[in-house]
mmCIF file of the N, C-alpha and C atoms, coordinates in Angstrom:
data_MODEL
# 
_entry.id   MODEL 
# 
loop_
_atom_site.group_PDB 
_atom_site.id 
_atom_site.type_symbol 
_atom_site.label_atom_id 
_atom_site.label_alt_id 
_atom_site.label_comp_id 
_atom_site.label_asym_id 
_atom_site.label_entity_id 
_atom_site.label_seq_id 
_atom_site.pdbx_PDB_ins_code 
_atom_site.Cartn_x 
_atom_site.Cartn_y 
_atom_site.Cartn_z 
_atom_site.occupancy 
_atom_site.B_iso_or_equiv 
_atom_site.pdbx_formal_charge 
_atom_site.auth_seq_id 
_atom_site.auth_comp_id 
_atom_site.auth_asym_id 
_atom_site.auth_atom_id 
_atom_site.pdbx_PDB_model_num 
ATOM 1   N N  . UNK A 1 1  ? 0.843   -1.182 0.000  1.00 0.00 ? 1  UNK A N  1 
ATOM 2   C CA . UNK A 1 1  ? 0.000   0.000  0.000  1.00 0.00 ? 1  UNK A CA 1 
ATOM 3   C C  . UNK A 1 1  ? 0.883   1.238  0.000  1.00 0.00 ? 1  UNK A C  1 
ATOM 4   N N  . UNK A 1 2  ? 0.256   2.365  -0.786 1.00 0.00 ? 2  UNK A N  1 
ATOM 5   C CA . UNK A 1 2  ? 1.188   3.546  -0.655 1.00 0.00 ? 2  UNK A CA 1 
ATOM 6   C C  . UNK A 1 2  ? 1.163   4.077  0.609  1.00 0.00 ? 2  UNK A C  1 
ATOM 7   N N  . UNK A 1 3  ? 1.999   4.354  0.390  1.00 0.00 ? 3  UNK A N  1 
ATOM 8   C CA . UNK A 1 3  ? 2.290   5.870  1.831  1.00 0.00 ? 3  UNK A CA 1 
ATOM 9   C C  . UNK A 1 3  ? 2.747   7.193  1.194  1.00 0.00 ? 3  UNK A C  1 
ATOM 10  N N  . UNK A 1 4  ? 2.646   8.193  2.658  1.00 0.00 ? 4  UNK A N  1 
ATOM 11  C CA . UNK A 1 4  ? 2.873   9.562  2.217  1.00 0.00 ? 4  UNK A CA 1 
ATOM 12  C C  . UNK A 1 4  ? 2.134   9.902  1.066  1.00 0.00 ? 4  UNK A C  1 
ATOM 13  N N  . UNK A 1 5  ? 2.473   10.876 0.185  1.00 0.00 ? 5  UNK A N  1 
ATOM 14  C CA . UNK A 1 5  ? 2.365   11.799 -0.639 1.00 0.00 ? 5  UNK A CA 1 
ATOM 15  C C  . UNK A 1 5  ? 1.504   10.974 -1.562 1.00 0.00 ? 5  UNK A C  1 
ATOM 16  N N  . UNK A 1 6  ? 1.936   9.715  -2.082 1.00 0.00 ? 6  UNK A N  1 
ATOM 17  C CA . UNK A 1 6  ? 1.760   8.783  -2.624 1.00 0.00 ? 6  UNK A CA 1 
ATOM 18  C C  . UNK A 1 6  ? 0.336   8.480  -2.759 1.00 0.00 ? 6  UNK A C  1 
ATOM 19  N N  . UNK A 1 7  ? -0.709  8.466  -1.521 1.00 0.00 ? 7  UNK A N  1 
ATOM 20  C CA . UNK A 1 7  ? -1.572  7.999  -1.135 1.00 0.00 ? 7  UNK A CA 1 
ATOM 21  C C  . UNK A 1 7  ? -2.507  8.853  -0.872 1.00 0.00 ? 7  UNK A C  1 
ATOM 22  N N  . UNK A 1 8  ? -3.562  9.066  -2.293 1.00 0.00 ? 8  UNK A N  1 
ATOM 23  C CA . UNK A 1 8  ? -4.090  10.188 -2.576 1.00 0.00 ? 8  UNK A CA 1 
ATOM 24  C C  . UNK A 1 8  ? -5.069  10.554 -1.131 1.00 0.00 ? 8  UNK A C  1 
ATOM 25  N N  . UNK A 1 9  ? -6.019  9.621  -0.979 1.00 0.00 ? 9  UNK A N  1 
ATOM 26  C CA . UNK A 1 9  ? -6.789  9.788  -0.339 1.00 0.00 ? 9  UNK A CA 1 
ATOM 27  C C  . UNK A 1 9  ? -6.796  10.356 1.146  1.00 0.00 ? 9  UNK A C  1 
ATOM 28  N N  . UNK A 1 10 ? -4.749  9.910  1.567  1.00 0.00 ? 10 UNK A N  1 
ATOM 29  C CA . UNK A 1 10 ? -4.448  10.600 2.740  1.00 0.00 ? 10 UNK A CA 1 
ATOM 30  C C  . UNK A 1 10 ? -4.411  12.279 2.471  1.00 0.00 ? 10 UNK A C  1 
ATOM 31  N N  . UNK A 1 11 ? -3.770  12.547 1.569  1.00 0.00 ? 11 UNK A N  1 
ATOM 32  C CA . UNK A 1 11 ? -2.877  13.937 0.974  1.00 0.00 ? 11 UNK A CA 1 
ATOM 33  C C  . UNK A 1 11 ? -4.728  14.758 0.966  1.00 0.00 ? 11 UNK A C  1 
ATOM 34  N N  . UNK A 1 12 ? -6.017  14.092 0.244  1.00 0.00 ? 12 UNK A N  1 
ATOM 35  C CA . UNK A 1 12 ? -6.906  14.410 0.015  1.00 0.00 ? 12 UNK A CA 1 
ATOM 36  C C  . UNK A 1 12 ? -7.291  15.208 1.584  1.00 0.00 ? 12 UNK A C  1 
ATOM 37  N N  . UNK A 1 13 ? -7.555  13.933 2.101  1.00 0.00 ? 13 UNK A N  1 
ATOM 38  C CA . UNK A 1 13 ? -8.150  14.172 3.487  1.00 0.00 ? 13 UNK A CA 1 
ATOM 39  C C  . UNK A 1 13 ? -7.478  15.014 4.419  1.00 0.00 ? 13 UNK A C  1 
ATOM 40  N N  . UNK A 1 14 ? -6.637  15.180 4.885  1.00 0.00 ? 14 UNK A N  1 
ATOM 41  C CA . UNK A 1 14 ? -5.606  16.694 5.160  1.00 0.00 ? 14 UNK A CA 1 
ATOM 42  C C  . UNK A 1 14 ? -6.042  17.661 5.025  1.00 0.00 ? 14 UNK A C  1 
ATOM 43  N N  . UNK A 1 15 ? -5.568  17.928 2.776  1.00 0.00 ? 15 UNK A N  1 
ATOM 44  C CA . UNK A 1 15 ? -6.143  19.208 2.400  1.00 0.00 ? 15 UNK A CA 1 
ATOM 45  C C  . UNK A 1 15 ? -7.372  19.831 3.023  1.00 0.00 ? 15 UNK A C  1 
ATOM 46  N N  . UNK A 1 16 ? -8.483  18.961 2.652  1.00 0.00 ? 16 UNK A N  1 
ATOM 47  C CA . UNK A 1 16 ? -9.945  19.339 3.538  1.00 0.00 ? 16 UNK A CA 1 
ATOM 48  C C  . UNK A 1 16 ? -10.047 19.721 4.648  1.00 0.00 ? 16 UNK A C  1 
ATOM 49  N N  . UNK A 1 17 ? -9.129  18.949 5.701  1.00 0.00 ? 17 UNK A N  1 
ATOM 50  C CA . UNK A 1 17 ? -9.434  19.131 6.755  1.00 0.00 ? 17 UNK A CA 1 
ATOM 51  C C  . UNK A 1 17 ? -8.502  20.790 7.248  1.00 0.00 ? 17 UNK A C  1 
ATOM 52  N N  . UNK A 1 18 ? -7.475  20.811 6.271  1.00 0.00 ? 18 UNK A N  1 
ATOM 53  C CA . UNK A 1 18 ? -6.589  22.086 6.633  1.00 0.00 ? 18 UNK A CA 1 
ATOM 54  C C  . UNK A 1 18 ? -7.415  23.377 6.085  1.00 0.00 ? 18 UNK A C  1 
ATOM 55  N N  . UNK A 1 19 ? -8.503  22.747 5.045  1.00 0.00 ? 19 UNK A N  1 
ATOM 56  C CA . UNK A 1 19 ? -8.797  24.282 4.477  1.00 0.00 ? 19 UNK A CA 1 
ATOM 57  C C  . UNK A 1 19 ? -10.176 24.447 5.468  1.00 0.00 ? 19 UNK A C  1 
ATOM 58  N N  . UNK A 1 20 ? -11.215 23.468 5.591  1.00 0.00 ? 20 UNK A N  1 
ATOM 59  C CA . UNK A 1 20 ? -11.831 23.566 6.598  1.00 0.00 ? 20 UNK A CA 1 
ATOM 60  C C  . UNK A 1 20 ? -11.562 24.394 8.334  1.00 0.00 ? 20 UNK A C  1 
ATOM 61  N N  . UNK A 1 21 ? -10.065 24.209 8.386  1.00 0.00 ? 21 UNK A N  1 
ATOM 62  C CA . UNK A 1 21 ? -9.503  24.931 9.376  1.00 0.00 ? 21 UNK A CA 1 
ATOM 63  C C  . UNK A 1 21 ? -9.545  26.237 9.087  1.00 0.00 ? 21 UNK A C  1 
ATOM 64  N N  . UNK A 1 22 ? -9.311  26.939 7.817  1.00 0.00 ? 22 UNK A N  1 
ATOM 65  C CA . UNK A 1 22 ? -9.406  28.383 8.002  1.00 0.00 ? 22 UNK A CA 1 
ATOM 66  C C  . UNK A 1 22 ? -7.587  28.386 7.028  1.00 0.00 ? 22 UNK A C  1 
ATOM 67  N N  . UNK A 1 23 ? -7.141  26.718 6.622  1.00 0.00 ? 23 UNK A N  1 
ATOM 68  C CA . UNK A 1 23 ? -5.717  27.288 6.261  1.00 0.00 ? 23 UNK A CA 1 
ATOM 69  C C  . UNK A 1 23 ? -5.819  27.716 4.536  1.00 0.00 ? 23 UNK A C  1 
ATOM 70  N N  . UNK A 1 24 ? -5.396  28.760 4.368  1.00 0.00 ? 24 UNK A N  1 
ATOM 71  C CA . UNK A 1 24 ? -5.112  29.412 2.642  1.00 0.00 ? 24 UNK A CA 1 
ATOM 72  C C  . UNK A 1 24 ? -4.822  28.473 1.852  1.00 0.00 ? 24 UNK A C  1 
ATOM 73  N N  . UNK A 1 25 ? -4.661  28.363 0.312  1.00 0.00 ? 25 UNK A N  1 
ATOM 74  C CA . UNK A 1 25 ? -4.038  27.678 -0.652 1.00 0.00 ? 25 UNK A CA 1 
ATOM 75  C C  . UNK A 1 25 ? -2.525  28.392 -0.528 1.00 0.00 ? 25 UNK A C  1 
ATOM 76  N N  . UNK A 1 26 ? -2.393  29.528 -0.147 1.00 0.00 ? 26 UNK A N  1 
ATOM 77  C CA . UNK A 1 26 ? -0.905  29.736 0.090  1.00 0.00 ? 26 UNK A CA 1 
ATOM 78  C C  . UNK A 1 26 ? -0.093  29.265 1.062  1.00 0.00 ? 26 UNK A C  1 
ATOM 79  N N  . UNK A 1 27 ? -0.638  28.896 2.022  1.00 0.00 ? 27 UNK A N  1 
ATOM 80  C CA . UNK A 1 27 ? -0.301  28.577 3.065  1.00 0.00 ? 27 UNK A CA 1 
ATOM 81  C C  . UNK A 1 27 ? -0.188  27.021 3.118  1.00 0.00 ? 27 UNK A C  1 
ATOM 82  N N  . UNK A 1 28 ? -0.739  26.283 2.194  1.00 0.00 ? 28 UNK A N  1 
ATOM 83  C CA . UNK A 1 28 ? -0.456  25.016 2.099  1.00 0.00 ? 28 UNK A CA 1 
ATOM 84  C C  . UNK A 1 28 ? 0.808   24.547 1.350  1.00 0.00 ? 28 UNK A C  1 
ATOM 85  N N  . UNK A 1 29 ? 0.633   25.274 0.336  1.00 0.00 ? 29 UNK A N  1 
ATOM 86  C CA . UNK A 1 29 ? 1.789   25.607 -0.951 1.00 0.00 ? 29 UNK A CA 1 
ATOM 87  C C  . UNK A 1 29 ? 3.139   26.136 0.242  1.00 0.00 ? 29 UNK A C  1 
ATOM 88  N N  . UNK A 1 30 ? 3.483   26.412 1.107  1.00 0.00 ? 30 UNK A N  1 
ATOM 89  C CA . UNK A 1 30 ? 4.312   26.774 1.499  1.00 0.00 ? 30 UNK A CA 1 
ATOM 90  C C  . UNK A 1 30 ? 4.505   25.411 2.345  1.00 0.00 ? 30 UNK A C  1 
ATOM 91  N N  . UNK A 1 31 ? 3.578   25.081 3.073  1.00 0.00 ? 31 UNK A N  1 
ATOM 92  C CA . UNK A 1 31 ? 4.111   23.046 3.600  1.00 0.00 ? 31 UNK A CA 1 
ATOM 93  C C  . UNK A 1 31 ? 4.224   22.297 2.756  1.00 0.00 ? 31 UNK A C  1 
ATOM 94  N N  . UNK A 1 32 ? 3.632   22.417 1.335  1.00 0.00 ? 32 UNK A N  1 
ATOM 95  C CA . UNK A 1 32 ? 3.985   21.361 0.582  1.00 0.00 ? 32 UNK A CA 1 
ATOM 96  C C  . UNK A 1 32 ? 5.216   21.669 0.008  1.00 0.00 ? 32 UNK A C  1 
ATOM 97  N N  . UNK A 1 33 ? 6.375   23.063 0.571  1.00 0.00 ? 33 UNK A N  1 
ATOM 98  C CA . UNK A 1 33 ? 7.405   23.046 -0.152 1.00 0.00 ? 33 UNK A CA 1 
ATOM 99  C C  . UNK A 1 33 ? 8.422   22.220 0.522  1.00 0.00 ? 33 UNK A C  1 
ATOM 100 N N  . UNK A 1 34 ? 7.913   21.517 1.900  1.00 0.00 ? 34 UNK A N  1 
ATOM 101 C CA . UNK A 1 34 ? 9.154   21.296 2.653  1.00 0.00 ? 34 UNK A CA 1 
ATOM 102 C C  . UNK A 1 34 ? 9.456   19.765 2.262  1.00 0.00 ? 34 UNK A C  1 
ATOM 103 N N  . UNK A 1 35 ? 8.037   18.914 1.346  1.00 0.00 ? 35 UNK A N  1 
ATOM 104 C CA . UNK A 1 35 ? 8.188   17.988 0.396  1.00 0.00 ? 35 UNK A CA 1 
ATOM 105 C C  . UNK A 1 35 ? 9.347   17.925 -0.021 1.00 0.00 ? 35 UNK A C  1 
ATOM 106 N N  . UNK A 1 36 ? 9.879   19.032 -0.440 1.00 0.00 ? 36 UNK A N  1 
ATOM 107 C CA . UNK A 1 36 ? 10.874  18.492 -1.862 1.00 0.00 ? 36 UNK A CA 1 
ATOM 108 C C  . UNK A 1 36 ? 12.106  18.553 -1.017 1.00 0.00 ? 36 UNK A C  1 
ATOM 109 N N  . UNK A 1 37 ? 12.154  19.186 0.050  1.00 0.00 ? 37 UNK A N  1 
ATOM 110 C CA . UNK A 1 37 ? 13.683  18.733 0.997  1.00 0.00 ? 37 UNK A CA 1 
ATOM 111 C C  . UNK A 1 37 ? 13.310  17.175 1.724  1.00 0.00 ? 37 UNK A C  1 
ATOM 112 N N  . UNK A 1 38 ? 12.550  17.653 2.151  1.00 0.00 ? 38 UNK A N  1 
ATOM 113 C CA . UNK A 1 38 ? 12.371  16.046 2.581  1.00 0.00 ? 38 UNK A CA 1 
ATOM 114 C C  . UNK A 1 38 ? 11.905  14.802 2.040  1.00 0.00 ? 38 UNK A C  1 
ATOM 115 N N  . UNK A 1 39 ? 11.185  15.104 0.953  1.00 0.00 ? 39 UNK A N  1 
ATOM 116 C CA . UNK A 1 39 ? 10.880  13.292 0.367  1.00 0.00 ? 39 UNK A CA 1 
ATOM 117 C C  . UNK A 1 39 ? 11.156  13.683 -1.250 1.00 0.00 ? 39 UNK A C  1 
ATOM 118 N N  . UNK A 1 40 ? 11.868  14.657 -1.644 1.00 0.00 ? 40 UNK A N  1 
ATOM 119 C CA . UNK A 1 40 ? 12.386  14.600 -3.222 1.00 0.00 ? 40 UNK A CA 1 
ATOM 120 C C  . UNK A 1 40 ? 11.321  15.544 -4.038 1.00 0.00 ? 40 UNK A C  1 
ATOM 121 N N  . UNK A 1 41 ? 11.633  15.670 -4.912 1.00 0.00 ? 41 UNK A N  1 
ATOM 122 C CA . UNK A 1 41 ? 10.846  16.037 -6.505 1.00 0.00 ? 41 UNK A CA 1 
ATOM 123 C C  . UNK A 1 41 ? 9.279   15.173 -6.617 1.00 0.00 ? 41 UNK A C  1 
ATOM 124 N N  . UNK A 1 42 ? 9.561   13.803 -6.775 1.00 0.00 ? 42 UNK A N  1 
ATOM 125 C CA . UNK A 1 42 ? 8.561   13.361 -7.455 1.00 0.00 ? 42 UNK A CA 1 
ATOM 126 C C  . UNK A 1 42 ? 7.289   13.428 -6.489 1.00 0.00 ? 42 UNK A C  1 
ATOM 127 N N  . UNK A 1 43 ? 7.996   13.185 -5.040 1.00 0.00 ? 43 UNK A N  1 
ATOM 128 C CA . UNK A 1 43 ? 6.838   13.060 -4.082 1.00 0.00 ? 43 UNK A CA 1 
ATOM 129 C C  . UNK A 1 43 ? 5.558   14.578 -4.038 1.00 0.00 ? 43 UNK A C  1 
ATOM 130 N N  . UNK A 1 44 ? 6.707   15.682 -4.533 1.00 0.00 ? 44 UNK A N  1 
ATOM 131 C CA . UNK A 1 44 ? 6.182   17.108 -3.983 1.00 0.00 ? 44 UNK A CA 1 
ATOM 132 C C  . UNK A 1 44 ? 5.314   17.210 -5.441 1.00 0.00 ? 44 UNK A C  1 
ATOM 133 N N  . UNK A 1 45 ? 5.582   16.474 -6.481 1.00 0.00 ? 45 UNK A N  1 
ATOM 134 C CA . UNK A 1 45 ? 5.122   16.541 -8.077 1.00 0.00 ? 45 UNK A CA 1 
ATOM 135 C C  . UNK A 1 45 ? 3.556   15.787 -7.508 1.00 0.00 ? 45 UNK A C  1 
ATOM 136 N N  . UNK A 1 46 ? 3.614   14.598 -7.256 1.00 0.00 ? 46 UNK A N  1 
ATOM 137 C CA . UNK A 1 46 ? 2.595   13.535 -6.883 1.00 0.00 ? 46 UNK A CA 1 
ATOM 138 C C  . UNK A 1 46 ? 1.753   14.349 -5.944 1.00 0.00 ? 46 UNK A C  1 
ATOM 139 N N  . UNK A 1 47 ? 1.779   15.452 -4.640 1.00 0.00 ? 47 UNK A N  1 
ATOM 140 C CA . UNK A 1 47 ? 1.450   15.535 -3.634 1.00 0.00 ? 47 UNK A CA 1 
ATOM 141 C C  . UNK A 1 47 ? 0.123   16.860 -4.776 1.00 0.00 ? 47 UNK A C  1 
ATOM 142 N N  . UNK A 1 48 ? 1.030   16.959 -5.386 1.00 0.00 ? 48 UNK A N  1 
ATOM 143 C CA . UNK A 1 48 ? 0.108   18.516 -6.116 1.00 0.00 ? 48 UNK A CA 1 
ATOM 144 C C  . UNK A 1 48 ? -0.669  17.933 -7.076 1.00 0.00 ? 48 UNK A C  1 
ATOM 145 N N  . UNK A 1 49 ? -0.047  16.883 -7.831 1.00 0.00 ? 49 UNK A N  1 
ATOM 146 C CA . UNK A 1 49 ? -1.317  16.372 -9.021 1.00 0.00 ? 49 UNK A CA 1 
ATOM 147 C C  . UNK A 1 49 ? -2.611  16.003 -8.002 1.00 0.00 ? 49 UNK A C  1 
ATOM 148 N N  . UNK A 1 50 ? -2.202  15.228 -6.900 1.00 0.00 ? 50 UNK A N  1 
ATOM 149 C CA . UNK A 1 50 ? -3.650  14.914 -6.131 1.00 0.00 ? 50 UNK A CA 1 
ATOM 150 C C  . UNK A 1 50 ? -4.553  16.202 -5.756 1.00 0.00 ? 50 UNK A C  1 
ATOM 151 N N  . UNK A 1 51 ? -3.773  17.396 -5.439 1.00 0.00 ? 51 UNK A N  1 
ATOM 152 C CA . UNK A 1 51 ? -4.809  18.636 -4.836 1.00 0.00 ? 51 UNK A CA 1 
ATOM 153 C C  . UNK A 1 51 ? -5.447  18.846 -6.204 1.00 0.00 ? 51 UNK A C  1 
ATOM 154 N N  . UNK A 1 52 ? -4.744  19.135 -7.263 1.00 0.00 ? 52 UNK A N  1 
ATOM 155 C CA . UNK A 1 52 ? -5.092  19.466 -8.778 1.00 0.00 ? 52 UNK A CA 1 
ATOM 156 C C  . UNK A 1 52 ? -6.686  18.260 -8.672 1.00 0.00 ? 52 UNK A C  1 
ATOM 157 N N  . UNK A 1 53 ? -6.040  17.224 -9.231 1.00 0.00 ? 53 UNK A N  1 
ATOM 158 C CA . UNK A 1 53 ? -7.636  16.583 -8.846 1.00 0.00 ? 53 UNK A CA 1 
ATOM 159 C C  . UNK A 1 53 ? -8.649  16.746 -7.978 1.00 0.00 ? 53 UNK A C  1 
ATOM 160 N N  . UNK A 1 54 ? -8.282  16.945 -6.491 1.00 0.00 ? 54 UNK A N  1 
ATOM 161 C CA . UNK A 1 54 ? -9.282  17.254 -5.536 1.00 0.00 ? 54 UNK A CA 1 
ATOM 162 C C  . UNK A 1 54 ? -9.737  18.432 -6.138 1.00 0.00 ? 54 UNK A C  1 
ATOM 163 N N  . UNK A 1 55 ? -9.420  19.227 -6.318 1.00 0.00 ? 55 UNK A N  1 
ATOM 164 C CA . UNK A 1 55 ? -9.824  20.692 -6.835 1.00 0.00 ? 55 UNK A CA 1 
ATOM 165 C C  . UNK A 1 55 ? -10.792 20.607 -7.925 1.00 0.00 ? 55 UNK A C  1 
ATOM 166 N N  . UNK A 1 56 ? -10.341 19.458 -8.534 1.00 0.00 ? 56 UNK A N  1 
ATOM 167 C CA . UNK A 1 56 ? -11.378 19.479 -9.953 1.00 0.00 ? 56 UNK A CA 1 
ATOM 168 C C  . UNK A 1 56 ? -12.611 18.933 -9.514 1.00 0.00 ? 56 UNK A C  1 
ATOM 169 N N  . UNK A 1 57 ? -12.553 17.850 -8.403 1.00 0.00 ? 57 UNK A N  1 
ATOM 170 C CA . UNK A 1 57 ? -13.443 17.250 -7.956 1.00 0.00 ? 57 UNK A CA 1 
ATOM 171 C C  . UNK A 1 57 ? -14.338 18.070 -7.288 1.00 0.00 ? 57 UNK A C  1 
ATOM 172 N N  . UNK A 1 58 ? -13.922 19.402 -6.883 1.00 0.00 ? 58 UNK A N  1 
ATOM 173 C CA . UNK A 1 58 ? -14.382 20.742 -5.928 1.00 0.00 ? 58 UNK A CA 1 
ATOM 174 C C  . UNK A 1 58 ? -14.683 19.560 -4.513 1.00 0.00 ? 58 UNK A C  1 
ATOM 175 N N  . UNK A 1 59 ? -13.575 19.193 -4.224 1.00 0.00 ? 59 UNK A N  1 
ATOM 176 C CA . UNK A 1 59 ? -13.151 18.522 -2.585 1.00 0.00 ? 59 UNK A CA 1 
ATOM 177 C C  . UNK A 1 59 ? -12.368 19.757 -1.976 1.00 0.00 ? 59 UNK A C  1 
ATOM 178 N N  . UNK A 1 60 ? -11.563 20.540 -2.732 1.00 0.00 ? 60 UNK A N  1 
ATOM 179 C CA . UNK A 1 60 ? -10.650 21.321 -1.685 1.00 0.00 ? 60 UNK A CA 1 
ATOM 180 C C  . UNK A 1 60 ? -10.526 22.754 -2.809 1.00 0.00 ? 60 UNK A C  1 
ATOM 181 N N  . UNK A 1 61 ? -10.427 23.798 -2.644 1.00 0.00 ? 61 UNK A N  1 
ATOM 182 C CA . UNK A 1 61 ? -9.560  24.803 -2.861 1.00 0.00 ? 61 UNK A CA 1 
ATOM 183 C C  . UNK A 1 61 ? -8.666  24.864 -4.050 1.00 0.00 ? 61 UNK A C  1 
ATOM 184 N N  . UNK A 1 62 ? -8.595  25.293 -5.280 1.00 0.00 ? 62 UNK A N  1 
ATOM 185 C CA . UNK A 1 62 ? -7.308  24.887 -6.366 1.00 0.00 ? 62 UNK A CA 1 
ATOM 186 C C  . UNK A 1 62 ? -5.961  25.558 -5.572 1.00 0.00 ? 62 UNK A C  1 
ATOM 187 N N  . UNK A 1 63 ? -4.938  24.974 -5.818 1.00 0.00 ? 63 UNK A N  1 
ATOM 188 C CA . UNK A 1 63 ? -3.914  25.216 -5.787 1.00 0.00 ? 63 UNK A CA 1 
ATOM 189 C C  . UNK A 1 63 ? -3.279  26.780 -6.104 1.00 0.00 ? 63 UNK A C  1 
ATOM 190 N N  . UNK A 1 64 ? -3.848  27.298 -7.231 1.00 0.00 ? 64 UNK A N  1 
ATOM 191 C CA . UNK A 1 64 ? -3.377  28.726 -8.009 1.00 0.00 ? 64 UNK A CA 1 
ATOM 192 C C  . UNK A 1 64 ? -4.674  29.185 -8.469 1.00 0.00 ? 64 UNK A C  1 
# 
């Protein structure tokens, strides 16, 4: 089974629950930068195609 970033439905459920909190799309975009020091490129690539979808799905907030 995936983990992290990997594992849409976790990365999904977060987003919601962070924007439900009151947190910005900028303000997420700034934790999802600490992705790419800590789990690489592809993970921080993978972590954003899932919001991109949630977004389309209108589950969370677009990204930009």
């Amino acid at each position: 089974m995936p983990s992290g970033a990997r594992h849409r439905q976790g990365i999904v459920l977060h987003l919601a629950e962070a924007c439900a909190a009151g947190t910005t799309p900028a303000q997420i975009c700034e934790a999802f930068s600490w992705l790419l020091l800590l789990c690489g490129g592809n993970t921080l690539i993978e972590a954003v195609e899932h919001w991109q979808e949630a977004a389309r799905e209108r589950l969370v907030p677009p990204p930009y």
